[in-house]
C-alpha positions as CSV (number, residue, x, y, z in Angstrom):
1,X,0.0,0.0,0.0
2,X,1.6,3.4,-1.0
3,X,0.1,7.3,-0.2
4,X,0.5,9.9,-2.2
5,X,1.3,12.8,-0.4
6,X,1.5,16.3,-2.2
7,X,4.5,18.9,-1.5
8,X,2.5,21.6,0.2
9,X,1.6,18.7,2.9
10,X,5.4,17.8,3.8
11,X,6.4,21.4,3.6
12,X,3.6,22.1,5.8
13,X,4.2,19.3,8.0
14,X,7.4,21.0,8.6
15,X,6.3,24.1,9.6
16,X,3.9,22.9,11.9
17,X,6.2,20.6,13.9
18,X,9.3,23.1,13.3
19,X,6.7,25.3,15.5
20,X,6.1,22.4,17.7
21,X,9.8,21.8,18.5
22,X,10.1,25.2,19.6
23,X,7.2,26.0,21.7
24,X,7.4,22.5,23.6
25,X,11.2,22.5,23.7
26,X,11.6,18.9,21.8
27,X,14.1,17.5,20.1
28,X,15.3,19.6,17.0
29,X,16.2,16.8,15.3
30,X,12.9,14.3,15.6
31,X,10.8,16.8,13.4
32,X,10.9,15.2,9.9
33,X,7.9,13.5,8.6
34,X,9.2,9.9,9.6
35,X,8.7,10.4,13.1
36,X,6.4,9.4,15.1
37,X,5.7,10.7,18.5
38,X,7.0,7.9,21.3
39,X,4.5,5.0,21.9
40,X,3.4,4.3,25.3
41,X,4.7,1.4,27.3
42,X,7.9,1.6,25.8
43,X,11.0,2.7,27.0
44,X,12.8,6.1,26.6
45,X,16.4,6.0,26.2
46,X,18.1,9.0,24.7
47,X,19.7,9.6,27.3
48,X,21.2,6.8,29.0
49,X,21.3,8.1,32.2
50,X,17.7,9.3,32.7
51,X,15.4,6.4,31.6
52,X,11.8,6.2,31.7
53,X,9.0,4.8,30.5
54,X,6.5,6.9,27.8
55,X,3.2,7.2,28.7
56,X,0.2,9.4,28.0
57,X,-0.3,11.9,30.3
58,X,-3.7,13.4,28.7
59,X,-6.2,11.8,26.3
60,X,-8.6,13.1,24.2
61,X,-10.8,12.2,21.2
62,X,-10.2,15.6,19.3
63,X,-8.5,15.7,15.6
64,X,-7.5,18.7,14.2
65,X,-6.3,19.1,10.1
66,X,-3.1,20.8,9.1
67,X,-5.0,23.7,8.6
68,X,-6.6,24.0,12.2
69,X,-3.1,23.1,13.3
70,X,-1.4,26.2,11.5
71,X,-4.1,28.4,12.7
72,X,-3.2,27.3,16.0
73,X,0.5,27.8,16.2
74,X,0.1,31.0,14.0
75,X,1.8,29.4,11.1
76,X,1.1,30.3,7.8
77,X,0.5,27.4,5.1
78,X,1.5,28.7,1.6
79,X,1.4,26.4,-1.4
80,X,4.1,25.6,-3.2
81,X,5.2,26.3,-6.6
């Protein structure tokens, strides 16, 4: 099974997590489209030193669209050429 995904969606999806990064203080490096926030139950080990195990800390049946995402952070989706 493949999906097509258009450019203005990965350079959006970008934006929206660049955005994300910043305002949460994550890791500037897990923003590309191939990751995928940490699953619960498993164990975090970036740093070797301070261990734990991921788990959800708030749940919630809401989705949002790039679009209500943007609005949210104040980032502005352009197309692309």
């Amino acid at each position: 099974m493949s999906i097509r995904i258009s450019s203005d969606t990965l350079a959006w999806h970008a934006a929206i997590q660049t955005e994300l990064v910043t305002r949460l203080g994550g890791d500037k490096n897990a923003k590309d489209v191939c990751r995928v926030a940490r699953t619960p139950g498993f164990l975090h080990h970036k740093d070797p030193t301070s261990r734990f195990i991921c788990r959800i800390v708030h749940r919630s049946s809401a989705r949002y669209t790039q679009a209500e995402m943007a609005e949210a952070l104040g980032v502005k989706l352009t197309p692309q050429p």
